[in-house]
N, C-alpha and C positions, 0 to 999 in steps of 0.2 A: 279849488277842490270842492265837489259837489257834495250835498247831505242828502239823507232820506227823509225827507217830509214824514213825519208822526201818524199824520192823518191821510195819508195816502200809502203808503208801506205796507200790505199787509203780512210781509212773513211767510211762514210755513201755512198753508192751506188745510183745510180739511181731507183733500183728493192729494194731495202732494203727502200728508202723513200715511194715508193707506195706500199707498204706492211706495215709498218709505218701508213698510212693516210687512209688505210681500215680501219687499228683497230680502229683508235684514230674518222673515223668517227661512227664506229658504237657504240663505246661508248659514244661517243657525242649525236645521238640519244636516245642512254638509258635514257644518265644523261639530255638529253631537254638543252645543251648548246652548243657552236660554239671551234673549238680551235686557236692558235694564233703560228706556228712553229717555237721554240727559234733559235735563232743563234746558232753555236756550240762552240762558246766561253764561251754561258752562261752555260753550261753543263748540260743542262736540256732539253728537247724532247718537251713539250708541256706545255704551261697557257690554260686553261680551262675558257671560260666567258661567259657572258650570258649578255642581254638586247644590247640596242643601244650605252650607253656609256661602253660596253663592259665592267664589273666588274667581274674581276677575281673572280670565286670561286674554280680552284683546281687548282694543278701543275701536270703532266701525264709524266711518264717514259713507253716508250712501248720496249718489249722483243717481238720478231720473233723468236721463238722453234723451227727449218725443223727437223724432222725425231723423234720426242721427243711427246711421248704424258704424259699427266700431269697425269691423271690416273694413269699408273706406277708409279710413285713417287712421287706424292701429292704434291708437294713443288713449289712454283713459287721464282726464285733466280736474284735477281742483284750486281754488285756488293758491295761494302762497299763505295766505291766511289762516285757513283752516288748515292746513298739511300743519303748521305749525305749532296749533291746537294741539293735534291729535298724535303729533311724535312727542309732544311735551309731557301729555297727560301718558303716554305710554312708555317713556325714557323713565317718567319717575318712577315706576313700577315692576319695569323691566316686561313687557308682554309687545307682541305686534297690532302695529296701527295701522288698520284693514280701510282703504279707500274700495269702497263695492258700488258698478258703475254700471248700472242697466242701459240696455241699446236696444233698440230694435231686433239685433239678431242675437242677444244673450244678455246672461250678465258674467262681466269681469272687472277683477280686483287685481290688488296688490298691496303689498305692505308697505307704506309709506316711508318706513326708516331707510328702505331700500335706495340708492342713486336714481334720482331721478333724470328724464330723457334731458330734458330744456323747461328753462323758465322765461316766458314771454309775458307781456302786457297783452292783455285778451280785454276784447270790448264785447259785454254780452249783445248780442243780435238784438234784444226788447227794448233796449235804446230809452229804459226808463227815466238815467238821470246821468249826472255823471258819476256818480260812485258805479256804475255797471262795468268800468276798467277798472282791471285790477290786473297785478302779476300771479298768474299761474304759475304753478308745475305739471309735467307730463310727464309717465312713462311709458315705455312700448316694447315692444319684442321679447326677452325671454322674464323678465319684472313682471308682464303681465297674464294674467291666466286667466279660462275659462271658465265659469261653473258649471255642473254638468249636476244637475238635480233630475233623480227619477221621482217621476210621480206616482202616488200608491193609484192604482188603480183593480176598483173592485169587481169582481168576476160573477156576478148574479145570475 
């Protein structure tokens, strides 16, 4: 079993968190609530809240697709690892745990607690080491949904 080298690993990027905080804002617009961006120790992406004393109502995993449109293949995937994160921190609470999965031709989600399609060992394409296999899960066809965000556009 492979590890991540310390000093080769970089993590979350700088261009990966603002592509991260497009999504999770315009799903925040959809859903009419603010987010709160977890540490990375907590292994979770986003709490989802609403009002002044901020009351959590979701948990949010966001996926970045580059070159991948979801149309081909129906399925929005993360790993087994994270899904298990993010039903955990939202089983204890009772809220839904939002997997939000941009593609080329949109973004779509779904609620993790939801049955998922299939779990498979997926080997990431970057072929960085051996930790880049892992067991995913998928979901697809009526589990997954579209965002459809209008943009304000001003009239001068």
């Amino acid at each position: 079993m492979g590890h991540l080298d310390p000093r080769t690993f970089v993590g979350e990027t700088a261009s990966d968190l603002k592509n991260e905080i497009d999504v999770i804002e315009k799903f925040c617009k959809f859903g009419k609530c603010s987010y709160f961006k977890m540490p990375a120790r907590e292994r979770v992406d986003f709490v989802l809240y609403r009002g002044h004393h901020r009351y959590v109502v979701a948990i949010a995993e966001i996926k970045c697709r580059y070159d991948h449109n979801f149309w081909d293949w129906g399925d929005i995937i993360c790993s087994l690892h994270k899904k298990a994160h993010c039903v955990m921190y939202a089983e204890a609470i009772g809220v839904p745990a939002f997997l939000i999965s941009k593609h080329n031709d949109g973004i779509f989600y779904c609620d993790m607690r939801d049955p998922f399609w299939e779990c498979r060992i997926i080997k990431d394409p970057r072929n960085r080491d051996s930790s880049d296999e892992t067991p995913c899960v998928s979901w697809s066809g009526k589990s997954v949904k579209q965002l459809f965000v209008t943009e304000h556009v001003s009239s001068s």
